[in-house]
C-alpha positions as CSV (number, residue, x, y, z in Angstrom):
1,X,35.9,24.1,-42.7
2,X,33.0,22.4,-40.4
3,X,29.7,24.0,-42.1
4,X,28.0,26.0,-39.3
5,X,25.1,24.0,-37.5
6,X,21.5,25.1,-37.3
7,X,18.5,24.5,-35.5
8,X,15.5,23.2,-36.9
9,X,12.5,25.2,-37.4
10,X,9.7,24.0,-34.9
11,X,6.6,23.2,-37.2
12,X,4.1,25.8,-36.1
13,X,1.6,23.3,-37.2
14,X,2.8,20.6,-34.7
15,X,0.8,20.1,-31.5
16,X,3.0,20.6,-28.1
17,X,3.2,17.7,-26.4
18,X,1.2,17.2,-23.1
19,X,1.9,18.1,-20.0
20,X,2.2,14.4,-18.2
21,X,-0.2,13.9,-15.6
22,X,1.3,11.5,-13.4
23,X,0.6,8.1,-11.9
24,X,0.9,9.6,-8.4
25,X,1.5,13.0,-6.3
26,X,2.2,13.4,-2.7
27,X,0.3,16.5,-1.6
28,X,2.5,18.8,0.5
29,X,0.9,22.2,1.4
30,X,1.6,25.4,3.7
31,X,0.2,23.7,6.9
32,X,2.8,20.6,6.6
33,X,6.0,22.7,6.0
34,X,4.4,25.2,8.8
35,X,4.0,22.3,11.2
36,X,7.5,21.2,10.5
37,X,8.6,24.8,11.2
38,X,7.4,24.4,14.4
39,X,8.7,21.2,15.7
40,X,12.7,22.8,14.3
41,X,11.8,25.7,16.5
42,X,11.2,23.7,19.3
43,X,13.9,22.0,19.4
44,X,12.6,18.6,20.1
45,X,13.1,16.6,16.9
46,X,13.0,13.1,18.2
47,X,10.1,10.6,19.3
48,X,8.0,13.1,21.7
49,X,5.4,15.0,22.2
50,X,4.3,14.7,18.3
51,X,4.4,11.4,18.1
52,X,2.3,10.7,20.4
53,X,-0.1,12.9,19.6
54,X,-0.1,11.7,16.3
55,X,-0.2,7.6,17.7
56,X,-3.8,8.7,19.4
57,X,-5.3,10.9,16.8
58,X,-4.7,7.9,14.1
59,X,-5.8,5.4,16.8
60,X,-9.2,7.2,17.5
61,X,-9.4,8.2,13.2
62,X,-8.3,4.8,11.5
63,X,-8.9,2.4,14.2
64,X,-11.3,2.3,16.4
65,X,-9.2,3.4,19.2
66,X,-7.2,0.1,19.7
67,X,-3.2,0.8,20.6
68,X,-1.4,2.5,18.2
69,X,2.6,2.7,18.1
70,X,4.7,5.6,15.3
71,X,7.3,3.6,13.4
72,X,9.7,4.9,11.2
73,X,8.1,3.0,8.1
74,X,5.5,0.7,7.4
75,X,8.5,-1.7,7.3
76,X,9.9,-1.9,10.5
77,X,5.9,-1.8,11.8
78,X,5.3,-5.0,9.4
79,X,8.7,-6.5,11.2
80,X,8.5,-5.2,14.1
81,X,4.8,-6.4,14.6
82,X,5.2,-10.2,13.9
83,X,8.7,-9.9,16.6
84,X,6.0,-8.6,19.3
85,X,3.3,-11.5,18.1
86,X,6.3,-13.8,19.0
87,X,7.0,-14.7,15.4
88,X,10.4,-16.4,15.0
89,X,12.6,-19.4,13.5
90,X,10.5,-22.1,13.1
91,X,7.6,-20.7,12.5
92,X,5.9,-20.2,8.8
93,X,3.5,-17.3,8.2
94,X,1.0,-17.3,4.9
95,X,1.2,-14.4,2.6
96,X,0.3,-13.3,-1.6
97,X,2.8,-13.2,-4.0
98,X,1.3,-10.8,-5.5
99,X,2.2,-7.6,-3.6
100,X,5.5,-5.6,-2.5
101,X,8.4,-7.4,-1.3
102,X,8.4,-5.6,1.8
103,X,5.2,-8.0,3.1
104,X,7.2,-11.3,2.6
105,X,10.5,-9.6,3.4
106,X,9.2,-8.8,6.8
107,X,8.6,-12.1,7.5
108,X,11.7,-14.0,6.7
109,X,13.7,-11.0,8.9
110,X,12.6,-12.9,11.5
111,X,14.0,-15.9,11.2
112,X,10.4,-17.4,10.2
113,X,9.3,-18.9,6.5
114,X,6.9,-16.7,4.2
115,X,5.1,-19.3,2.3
116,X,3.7,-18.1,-0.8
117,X,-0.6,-18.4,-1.7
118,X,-2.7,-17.4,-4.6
119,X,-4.6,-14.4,-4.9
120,X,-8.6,-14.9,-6.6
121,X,-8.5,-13.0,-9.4
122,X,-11.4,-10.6,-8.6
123,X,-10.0,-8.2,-6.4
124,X,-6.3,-9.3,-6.2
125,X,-6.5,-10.5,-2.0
126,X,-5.6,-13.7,-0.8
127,X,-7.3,-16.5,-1.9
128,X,-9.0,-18.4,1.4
129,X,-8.8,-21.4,-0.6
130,X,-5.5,-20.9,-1.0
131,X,-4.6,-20.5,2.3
132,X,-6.2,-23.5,3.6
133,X,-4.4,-25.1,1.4
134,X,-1.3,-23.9,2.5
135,X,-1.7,-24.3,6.1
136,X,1.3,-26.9,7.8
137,X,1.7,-27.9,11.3
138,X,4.2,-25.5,11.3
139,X,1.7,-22.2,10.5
140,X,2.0,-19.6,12.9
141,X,0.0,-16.9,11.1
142,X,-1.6,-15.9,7.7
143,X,-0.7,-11.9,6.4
144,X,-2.7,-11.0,3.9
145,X,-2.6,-7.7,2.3
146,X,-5.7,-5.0,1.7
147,X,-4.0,-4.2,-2.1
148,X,-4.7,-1.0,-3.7
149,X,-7.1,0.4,-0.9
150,X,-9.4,-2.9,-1.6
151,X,-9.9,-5.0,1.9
152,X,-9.3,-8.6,1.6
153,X,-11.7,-11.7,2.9
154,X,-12.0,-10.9,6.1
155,X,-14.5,-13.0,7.3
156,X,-13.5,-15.7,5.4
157,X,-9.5,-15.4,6.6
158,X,-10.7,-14.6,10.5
159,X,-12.8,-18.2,10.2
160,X,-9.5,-19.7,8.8
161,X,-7.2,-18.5,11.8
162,X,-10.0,-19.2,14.4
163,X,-10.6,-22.8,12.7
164,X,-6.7,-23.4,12.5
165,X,-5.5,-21.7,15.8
166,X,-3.3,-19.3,14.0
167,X,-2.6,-15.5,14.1
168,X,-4.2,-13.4,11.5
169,X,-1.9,-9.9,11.1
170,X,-3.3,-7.3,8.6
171,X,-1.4,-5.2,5.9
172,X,-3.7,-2.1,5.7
173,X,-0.3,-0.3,3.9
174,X,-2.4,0.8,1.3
175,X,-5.6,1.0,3.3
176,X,-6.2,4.3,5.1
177,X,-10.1,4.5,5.9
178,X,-10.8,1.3,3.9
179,X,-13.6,-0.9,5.8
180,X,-15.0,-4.6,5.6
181,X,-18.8,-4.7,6.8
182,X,-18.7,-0.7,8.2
183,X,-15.9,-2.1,10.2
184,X,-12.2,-0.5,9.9
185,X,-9.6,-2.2,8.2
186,X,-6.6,-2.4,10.9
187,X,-9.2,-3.4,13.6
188,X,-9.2,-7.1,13.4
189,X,-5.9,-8.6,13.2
190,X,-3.2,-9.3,15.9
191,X,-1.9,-6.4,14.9
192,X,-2.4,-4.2,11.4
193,X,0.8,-2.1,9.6
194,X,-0.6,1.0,7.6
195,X,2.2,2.6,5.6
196,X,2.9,6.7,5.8
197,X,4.8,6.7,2.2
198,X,5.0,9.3,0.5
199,X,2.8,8.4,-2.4
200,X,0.1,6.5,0.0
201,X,-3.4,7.7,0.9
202,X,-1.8,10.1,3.7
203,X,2.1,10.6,4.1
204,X,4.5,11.5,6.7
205,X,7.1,11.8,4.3
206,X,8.3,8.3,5.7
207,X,6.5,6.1,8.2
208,X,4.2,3.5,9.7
209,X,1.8,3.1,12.1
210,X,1.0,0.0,13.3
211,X,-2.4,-0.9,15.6
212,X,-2.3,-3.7,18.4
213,X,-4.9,-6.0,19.4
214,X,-3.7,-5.9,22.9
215,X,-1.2,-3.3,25.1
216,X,0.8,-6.1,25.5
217,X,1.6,-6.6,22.0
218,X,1.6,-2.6,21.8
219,X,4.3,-2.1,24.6
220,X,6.8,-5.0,23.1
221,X,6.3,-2.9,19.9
222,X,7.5,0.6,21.6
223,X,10.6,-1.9,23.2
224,X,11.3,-3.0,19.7
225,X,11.1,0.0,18.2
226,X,13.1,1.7,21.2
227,X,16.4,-0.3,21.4
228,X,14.4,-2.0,23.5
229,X,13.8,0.7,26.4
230,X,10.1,2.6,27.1
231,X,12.8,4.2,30.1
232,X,15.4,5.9,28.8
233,X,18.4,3.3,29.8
234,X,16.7,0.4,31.3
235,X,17.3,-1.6,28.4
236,X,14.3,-5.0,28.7
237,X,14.9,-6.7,25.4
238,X,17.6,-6.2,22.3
239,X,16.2,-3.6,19.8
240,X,16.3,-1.7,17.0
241,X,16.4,1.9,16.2
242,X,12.9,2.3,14.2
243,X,11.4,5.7,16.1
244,X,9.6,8.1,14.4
245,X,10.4,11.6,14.4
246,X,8.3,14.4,15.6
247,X,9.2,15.8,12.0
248,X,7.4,13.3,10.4
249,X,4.7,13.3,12.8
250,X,3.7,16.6,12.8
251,X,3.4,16.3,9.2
252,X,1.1,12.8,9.6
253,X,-0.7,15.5,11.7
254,X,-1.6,17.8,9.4
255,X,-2.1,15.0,6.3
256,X,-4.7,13.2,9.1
257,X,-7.2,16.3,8.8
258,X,-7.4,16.0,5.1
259,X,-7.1,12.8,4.6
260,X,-10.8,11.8,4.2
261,X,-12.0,14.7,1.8
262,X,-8.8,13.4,-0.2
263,X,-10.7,9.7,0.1
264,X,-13.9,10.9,-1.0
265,X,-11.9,12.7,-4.1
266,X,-10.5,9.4,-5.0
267,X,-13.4,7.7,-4.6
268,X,-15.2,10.2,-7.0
269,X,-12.3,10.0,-9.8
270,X,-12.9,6.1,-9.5
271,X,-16.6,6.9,-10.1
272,X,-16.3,8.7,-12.9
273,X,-14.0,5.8,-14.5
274,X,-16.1,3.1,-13.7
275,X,-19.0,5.1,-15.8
276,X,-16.4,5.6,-18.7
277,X,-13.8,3.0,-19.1
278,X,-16.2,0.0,-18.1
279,X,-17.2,-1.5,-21.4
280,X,-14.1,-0.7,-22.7
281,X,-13.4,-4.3,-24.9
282,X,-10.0,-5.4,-23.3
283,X,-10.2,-4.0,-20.2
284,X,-11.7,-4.7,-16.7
285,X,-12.5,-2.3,-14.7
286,X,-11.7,-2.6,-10.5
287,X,-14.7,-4.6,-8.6
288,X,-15.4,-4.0,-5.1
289,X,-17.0,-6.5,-2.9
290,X,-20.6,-6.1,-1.6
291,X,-19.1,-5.8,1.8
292,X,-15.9,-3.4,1.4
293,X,-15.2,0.1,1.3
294,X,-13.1,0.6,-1.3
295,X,-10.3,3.9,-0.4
296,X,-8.6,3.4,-4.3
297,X,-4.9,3.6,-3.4
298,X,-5.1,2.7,-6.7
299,X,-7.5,2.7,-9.6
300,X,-6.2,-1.1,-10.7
301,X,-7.5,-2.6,-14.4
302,X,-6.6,-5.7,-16.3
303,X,-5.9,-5.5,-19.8
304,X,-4.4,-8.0,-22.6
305,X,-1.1,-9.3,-21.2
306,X,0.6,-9.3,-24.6
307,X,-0.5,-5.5,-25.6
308,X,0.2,-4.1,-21.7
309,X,3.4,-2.3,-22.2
310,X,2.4,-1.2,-25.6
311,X,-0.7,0.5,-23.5
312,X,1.9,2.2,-21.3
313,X,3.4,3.9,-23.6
314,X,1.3,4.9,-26.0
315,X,-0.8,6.8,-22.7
316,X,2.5,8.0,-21.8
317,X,3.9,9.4,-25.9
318,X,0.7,10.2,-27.2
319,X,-1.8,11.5,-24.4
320,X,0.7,12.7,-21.6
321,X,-0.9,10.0,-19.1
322,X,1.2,8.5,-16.5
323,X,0.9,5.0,-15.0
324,X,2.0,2.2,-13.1
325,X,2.2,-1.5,-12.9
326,X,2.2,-2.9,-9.2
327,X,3.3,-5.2,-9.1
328,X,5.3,-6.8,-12.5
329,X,7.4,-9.6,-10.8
330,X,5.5,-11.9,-8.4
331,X,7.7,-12.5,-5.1
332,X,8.2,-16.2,-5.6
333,X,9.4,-15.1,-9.0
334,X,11.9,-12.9,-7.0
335,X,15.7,-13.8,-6.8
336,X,15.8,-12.6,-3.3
337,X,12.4,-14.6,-2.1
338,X,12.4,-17.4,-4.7
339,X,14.0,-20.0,-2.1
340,X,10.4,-19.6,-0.4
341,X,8.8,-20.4,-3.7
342,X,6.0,-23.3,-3.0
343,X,6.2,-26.9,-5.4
344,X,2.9,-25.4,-7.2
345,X,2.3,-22.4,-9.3
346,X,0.7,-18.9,-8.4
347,X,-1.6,-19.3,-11.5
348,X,-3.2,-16.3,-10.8
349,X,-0.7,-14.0,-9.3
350,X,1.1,-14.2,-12.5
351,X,-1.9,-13.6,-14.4
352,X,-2.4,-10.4,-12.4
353,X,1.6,-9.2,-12.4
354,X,1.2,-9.7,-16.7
355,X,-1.9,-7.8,-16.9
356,X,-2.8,-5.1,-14.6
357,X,-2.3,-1.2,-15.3
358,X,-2.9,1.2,-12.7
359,X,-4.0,4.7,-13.9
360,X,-3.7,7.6,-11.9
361,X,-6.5,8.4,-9.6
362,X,-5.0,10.6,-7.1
363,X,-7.0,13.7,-5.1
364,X,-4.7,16.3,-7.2
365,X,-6.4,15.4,-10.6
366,X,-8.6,18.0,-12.4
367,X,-11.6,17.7,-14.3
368,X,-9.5,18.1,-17.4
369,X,-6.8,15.7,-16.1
370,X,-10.0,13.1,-15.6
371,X,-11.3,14.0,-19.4
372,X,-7.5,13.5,-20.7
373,X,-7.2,9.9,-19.3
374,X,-10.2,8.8,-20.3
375,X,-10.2,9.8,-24.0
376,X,-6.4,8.6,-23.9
377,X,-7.3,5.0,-22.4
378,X,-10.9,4.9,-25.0
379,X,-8.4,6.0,-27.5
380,X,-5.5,3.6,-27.0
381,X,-7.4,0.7,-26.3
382,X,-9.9,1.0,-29.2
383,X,-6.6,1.1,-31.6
384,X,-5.7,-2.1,-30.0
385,X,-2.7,0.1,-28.8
């Protein structure tokens, strides 16, 4: 006869275990699903009247007001972009190693060579050392990427592609209301992707929007995007499907109202660490250059490579405290990218994918939430985790 099974007394003495905070939250409220409401009633779901709308209100918000063109995600703007800047076969275009794929990815769609550079180890950018080193007779553009809300060298990558006669495209992905010098991110490259991702500054649930240096390069984008049309059926060029939808747009609406009081929370959560976690032993706190604005995407610190995952979980088990690690696997490190790899190391994109630890940093956090992280990361990192 089996002996009947039983359940084990809970220990009354025994603490519950947190609730997790986690390392990111999209926030959706009543005025996004009311806004999507509207455009179902209307009955015009495709790339219209929202989009549109939504192109000029980011344009005149994010911008400057320079051309603005709705893609379907910040992927298809990244691609998309370099096809309208005439990037092709042939041609090689600088980028880090140390970001998301998508960045080198969108490249080599196009029948052109990503070539891999070092990042300096400060704030994670391209290194313009780096690129000048990397610069061939075949260059046709540099791509560096504004990581974790952070703007990279501007000035010192705009002298570079002036110097070298080469094209200098921005990744603002990460970058909503970031600036170099007062100036906008997105406002000084050929052409500048920011991504609408769900867990990114502002969402459209998916999407990108992508900002031109000229109308030229903005209409070839809206062909591109298009199946290569702006009239419906005179067909100018072969392209792809990559519209947005007034769906997504009228939510971009709505998110591009509260985007800049979510900002200012972030940048108050990254205040309040900076004050607490900063002489931390083992860990380094994010540094922002004298002439950025920093929008904290997010809330990036190094700690010991060896102890890193150890970190992880002992935030996650023992204090309920989500995080992430963008990015572990530098691209030339990648099986899909590593044909691209260069002859000589990444030194310090490696260095970066081994040791940084983002915590979370997002507008929904509460005073509490703030308190719990940084007791769990004083805590963690003064048992040597």
């Amino acid at each position: 006869m089996t002996p009947p099974t039983t359940t084990p007394i809970a220990d009354p003495a025994a603490a519950p275990a947190p609730t997790l905070i986690p390392a990111a939250k999209p926030l959706i409220g009543h005025e996004e699903r009311l806004a999507v409401h509207n455009v179902l009633l209307s009955g015009m779901l495709a790339q219209g009247p929202e989009v549109a709308a939504f192109e000029r209100e980011f344009s005149e918000h994010f911008v400057a007001g320079r051309p603005t063109v709705a893609l379907n995600s910040g992927t298809s703007g990244q691609h998309l972009g370099l096809l309208a800047s005439g990037i092709g076969p042939g041609d090689e275009v600088i980028v880090p190693s140390f970001t998301f794929a998508a960045v080198a990815n969108s490249v080599a769609l196009t029948g052109a060579t990503p070539v891999f550079a070092d990042i300096e180890p400060t704030h994670f950018t391209l290194d313009p050392a780096a690129v000048r080193a990397a610069i061939t007779e075949r260059t046709a553009g540099v791509m560096p990427v504004h990581l974790y809300g952070h703007p990279f060298q501007v000035d010192a990558m705009h002298a570079i592609a002036t110097e070298h006669g080469i094209a200098l495209f921005e990744d603002a992905a990460q970058a909503h209301g970031a600036r170099w010098n007062g100036q906008p991110v997105g406002s000084f490259g050929e052409f500048a992707m920011f991504s609408l991702y769900p867990t990114k500054n502002m969402t459209a649930i998916e999407g990108g929007m992508v900002s031109c240096r000229t109308q030229e390069t903005a209409r070839r984008l809206r062909l591109l995007r298009n199946q290569g049309m702006e009239t419906q059926y005179a067909n100018e060029v072969i392209g792809f499907n990559a519209r947005m939808s007034d769906v997504h747009a009228a939510v971009g609406r709505v998110q591009l109202r509260k985007v800049d009081d979510w900002t200012h929370t972030r940048r108050s959560h990254a205040a309040f660490f900076d004050r607490e976690l900063a002489t931390l032993p083992g860990l380094t706190v994010p540094r922002i250059a004298p002439e950025a604005t920093h929008v904290y995407h997010q809330y990036t610190v190094r700690v010991p490579a060896a102890e890193r995952d150890n970190i992880r979980a002992a935030l996650r088990d023992e204090h309920g405290v989500a995080t992430g690690v963008y990015y572990p696997i530098p691209n030339h490190r990648l099986p899909s990218l590593g044909q691209f790899a260069p002859a000589h190391e990444l030194p310090e994109s490696d260095r970066a994918a081994a040791e940084v630890l983002s915590l979370p940093v997002h507008p929904s956090l509460t005073a509490g939430d703030l308190d719990r992280i940084v007791a769990g990361v004083s805590a963690v990192m003064a048992a040597g985790a």
